[in-house]
N, C-alpha and C positions, 0 to 999 in steps of 0.2 A: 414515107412515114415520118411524122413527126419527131425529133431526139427528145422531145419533152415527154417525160415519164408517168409524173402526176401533174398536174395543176387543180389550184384553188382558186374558183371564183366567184368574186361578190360572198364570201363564206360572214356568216352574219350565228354567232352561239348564245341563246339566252338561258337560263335557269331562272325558270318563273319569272320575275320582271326584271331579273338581273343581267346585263346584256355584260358578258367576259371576252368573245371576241368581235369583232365589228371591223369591216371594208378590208375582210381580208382578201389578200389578189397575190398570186406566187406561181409558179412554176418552176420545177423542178426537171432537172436534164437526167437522163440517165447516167450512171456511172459514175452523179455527184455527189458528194460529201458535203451536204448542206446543214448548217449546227442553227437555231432557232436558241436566241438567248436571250434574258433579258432577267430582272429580276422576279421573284417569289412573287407568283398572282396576277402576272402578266400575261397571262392566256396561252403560256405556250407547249403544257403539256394537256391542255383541252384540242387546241390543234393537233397534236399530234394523236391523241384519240380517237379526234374528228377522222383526220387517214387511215389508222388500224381499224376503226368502224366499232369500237366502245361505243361514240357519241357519235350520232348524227348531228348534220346542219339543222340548225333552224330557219336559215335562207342560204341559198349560192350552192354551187355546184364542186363535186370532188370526182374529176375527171386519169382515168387510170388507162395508159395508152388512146385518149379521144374520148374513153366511153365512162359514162357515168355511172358511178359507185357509191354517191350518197348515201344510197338505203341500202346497200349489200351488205350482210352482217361478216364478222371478221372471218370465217371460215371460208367463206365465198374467196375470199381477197388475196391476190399472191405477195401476204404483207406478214411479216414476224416481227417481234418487239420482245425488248429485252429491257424488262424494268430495275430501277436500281435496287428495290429487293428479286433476288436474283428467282425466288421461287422454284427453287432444287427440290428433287421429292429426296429428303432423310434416309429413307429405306430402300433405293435405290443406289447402285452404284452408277460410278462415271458414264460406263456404257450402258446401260439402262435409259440412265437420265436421255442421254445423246438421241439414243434411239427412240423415246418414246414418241417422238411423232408419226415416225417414220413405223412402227409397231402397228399405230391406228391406222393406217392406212393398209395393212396387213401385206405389204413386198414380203419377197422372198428374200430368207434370212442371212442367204451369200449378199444380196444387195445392200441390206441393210448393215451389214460386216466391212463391205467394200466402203459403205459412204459415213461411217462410224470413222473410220480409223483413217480416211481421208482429210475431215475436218478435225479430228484432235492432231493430226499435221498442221492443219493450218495453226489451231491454236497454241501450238507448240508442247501439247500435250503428248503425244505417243508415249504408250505403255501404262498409261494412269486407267485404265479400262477396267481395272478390278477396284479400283481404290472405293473407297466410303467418300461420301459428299462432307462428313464432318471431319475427316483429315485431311481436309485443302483447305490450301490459306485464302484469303479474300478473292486477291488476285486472280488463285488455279479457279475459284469459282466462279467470278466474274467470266472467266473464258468458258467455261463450262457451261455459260447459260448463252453467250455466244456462241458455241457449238452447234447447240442444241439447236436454237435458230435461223441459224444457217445449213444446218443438215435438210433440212427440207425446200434447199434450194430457192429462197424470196429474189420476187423483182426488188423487192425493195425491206431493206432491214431497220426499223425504228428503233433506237433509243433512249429513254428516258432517263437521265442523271444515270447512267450504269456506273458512276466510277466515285458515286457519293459517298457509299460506304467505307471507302479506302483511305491509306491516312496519306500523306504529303507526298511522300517520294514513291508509293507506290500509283500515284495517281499516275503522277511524271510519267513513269516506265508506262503503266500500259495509255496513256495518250498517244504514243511513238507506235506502240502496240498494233492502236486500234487503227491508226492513220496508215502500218504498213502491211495490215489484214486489209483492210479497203481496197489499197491498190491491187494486192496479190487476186482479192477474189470481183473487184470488179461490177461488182453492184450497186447498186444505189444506197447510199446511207442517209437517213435525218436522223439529226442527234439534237437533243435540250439539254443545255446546262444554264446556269447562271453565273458558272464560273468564264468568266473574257480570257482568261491564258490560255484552256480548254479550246474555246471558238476559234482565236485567233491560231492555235499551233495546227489543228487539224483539219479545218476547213478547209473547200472548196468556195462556196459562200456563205455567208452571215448575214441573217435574218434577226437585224437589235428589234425588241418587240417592248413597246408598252402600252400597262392600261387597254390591255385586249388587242391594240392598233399594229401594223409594221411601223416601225420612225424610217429605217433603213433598211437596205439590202444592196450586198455589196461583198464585194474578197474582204480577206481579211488587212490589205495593204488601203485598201480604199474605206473601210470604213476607221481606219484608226490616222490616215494621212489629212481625210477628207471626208470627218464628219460634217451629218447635211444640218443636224442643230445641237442645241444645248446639250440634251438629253446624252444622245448619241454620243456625244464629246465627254461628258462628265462619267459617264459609264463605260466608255473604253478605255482603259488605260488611265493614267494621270493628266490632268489639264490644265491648268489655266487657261481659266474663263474672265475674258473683261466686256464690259460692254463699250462699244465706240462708236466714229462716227468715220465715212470717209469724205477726205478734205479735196479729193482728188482721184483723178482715174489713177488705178493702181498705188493711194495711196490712204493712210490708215491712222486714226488718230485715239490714240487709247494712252492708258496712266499720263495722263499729258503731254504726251509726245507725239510726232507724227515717224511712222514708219514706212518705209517701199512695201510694197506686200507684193505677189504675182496672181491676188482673183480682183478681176474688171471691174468695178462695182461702180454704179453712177454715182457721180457726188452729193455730199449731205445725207446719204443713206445711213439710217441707224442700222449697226449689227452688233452681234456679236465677235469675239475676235479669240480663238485656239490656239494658244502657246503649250507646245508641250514641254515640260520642265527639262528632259535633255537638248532641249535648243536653247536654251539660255545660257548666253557666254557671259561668262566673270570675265570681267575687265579693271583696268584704273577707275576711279572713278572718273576722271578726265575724259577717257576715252569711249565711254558707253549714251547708248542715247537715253537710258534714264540712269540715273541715282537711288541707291536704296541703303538701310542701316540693317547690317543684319539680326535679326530676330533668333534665329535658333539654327543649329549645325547637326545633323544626326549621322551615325556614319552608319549605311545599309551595306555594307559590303566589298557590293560594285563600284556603289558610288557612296557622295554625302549627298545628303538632303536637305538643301538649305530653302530657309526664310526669310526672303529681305523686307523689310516696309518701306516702300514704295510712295511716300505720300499717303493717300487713304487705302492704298490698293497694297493688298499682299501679294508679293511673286515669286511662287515655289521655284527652287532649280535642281537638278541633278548634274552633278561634276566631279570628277576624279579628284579633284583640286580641293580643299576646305576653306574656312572660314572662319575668324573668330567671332565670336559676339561682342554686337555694336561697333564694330567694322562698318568703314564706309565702300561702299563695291560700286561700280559702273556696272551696267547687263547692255548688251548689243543681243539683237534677236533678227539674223539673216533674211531676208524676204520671204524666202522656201519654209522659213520655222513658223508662218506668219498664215495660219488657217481663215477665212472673213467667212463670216453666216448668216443668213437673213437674223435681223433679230428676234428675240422671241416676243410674246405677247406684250404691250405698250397698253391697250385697252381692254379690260373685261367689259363687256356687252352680254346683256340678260333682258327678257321679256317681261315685264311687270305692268300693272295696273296701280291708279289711285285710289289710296283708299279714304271711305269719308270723313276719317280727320287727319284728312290733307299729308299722309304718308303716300312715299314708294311702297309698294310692297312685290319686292323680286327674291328670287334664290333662296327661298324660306325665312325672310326677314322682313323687316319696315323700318323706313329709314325717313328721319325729316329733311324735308327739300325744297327746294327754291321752285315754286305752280306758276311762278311767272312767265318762264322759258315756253312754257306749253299755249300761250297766247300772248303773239307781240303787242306792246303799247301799255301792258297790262299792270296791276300794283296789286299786290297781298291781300287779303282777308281774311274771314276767319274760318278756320276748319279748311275743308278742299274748295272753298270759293277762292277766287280772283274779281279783280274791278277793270271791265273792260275800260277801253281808252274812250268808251261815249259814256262810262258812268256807270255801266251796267251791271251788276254782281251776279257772277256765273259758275255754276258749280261744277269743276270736271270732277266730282267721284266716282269710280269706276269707268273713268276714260281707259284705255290700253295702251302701254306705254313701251316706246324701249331706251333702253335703260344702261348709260355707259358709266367705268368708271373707270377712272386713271390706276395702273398699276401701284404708282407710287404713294397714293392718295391711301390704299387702304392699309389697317393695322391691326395686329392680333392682339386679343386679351385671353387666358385663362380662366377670368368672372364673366359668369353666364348673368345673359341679360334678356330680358321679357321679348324685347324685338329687335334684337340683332339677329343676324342669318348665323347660323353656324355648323361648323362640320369636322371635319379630320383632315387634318396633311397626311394628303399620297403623295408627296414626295418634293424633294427639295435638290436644289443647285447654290456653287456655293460662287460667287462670281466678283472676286478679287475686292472687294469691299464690301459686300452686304451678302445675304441669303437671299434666290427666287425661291417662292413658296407655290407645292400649288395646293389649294386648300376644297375639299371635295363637299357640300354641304347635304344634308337631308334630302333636298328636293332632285340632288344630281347635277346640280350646278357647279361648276370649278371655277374658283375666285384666285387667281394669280397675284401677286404682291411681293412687296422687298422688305425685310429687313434685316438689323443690322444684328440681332441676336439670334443665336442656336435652340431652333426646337426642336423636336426627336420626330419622327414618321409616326403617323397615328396620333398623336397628341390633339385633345379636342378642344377645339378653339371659338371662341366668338370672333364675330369681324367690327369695326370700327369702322364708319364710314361718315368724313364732316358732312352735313350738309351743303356747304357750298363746292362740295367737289363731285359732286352727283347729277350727271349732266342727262336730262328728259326730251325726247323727241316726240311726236306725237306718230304713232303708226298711220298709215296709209289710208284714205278713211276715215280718221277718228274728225 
């Protein structure tokens, strides 16, 4: 028999034309403690739905021990969830609450006695069996509706943010809680947070999830050692993000320097490059392979959290050590502190058509362009003609086109314009000198670009695009 529990495949979730998850593929072991995280609207408490059987697939398969359970509604399913509103019945008491699943199912009331006061052991409750549900604190509730879900014995127990409603240090306590009820009872746990301390402390594996997609899956050692991209890096923990180049196998050239790194990458490869700010050693400045002036000194506690400028690149550190401002520092950064990653997008590519005066028109916008490219030999005209190289005047309007454009090429405005594309940033990277954006338009098209100012997530934007930076191919056919 297979140790995999659940698996998801090919799982594909739309609402009306709105597709929230897509290519989704997982598999889950038994007896794992798998946490699904990522931020707000990234599809990951529609998955876990999707497995309590709330929501079905709109494609792909949700396989429970081999067999498929897509369409089995939640009662069918040996699946319990525990939302982070805890959904206590008021007029019940502890043992009430506990029992009532186990009530509907009509056992006998010795059983239901015996398996009551077996999990308020687990939950470290015993003796709370008469109490009122509004004289317990978050905490005694939050277990209490863990109880309650686990008294009816699940292959597998779902949790939704269960520890949302709690403030700081009661989170703390019951995350050690929840991590050492798992081990005791042995089940299969998926948990959603969006909180990274959460995933990382109690996990088995981590599932970072955006924009409906997986980016990664991996332990919690491995997705914060050895993020697979930007995203991933920026969202786990603290980073520095630069973008670089390698100059050499096993060697790394970022803030103008070249560093040893320990991943293979063939030379000349553009990447990205993961410094995490506890790997950066203050040094002389003599003795470091960059120079920086420091910017700003915060003291978190543990550590300070410093700012140096670097040239154009900013380099956060974390060190027991301080700093003053405008201090000159050295930073040496180990090979092992030294993460390489494919880079991210370089080109935005979009399907568009000409239109008959002579625009692009892709991504919900129209943009003026150079119609020469679309026929060699060729010189300007008017509207969407060109002048072939025997004289000819030739109109491609309504040719079909595809349609590239340099990341660095485009630019955000706030003024709304007649025929620019425009849309929303879903989300930003902040990457040692400038901001990646990536900006989401009407049509569902995602336009990627840099800049060097701060705009907020959600903020609606036009795009800017020169003409002679809008590079036309002609599709296949045309």
């Amino acid at each position: 028999m297979s140790e995999n529990i659940i698996e998801l495949k090919n799982i594909k979730k739309c609402f009306d034309d709105m597709v929230v998850v897509e290519d989704f593929n997982l598999t889950v072991k038994k007896g794992e403690f798998v946490t699904f995280l990522g931020p707000s609207g990234c599809g990951k408490t529609t998955t876990l739905r999707m497995i309590a059987g709330f929501e079905f697939p709109t494609e792909g398969e949700i396989l429970l021990n081999g067999k498929d359970i897509s369409h089995l509604p939640p009662n069918l399913r040996p699946i319990n969830t525990v939302f982070q509103r805890y959904a206590l019945f008021p007029h019940l008491n502890v043992y009430d609450n506990v029992a009532f699943g186990l009530n509907l199912k009509r056992l006998p009331k010795q059983v239901i006695s015996e398996k009551v006061k077996k999990v308020l052991e687990v939950v470290d409750l015993e003796g709370f069996e008469k109490r009122r549900i509004s004289t317990l604190s978050g905490g005694q509730q939050q277990r209490i509706a863990i109880a309650r879900a686990i008294v009816n014995e699940p292959d597998i127990l779902l949790l939704d943010e269960p520890l949302g409603a709690l403030d700081l240090k009661m989170r703390k306590e019951m995350q050690l809680e929840l991590k050492s009820m798992h081990e005791r009872l042995g089940i299969t746990f998926i948990y959603v947070t969006h909180d990274q301390e959460e995933a990382l402390t109690m996990s088995d594996k981590v599932v970072v999830m955006s924009d409906g997609m997986i980016q990664q899956v991996g332990t919690p050692e491995e997705i914060y050692n050895e993020p697979k991209n930007a995203f991933v890096a920026d969202f786990i923990g603290e980073s520095n993000i630069f973008e670089g180049r390698m100059t050499a196998s096993m060697t790394v050239e970022f803030c103008k320097a070249q560093f040893p790194c320990v991943d293979n990458v063939p030379k000349d490869t553009r990447v990205d490059v993961v410094v995490r700010p506890e790997d950066v050693i203050i040094t002389a400045p003599e003795e470091g392979q960059i120079r920086g002036v420091v910017d700003s000194a915060i003291f978190k506690g543990m550590y300070y959290e410093i700012t140096a400028l670097c040239g154009d690149n900013e380099v956060v550190i974390q060190s027991t050590k301080s700093a003053r401002t405008g201090e000159e520092i050295g930073m040496r950064i180990d090979p092992d502190g030294i993460h390489v990653m494919p880079a991210g997008v370089m080109m935005n590519v979009f399907e568009g058509v000409i239109t008959k005066d002579g625009m692009a028109a892709f991504a919900g916008g129209e943009y003026a362009c150079d119609l020469t490219q679309l026929l060699e030999g060729s010189a300007p005209a008017e509207g969407a003609s060109v002048i072939a190289a025997d004289g000819e005047e030739i109109s491609l309007a309504g040719m079909e086109v595809t349609v590239e454009v340099p990341v660095k090429a485009v630019s955000m405005s706030d003024e709304p314009d007649e025929y620019r594309a425009d849309g929303n940033i879903i989300s930003f990277i902040y990457k040692g000198s400038h901001y990646n954006y990536t900006v989401r338009t009407g049509t569902e098209d995602d336009f990627v670009l840099d800049e060097d100012d701060l705009w907020n997530e959600g903020d609606h934007v036009s795009l800017i695009i020169p003409a002679d930076q809008i590079i036309l191919k002609r599709k296949q056919g045309e």
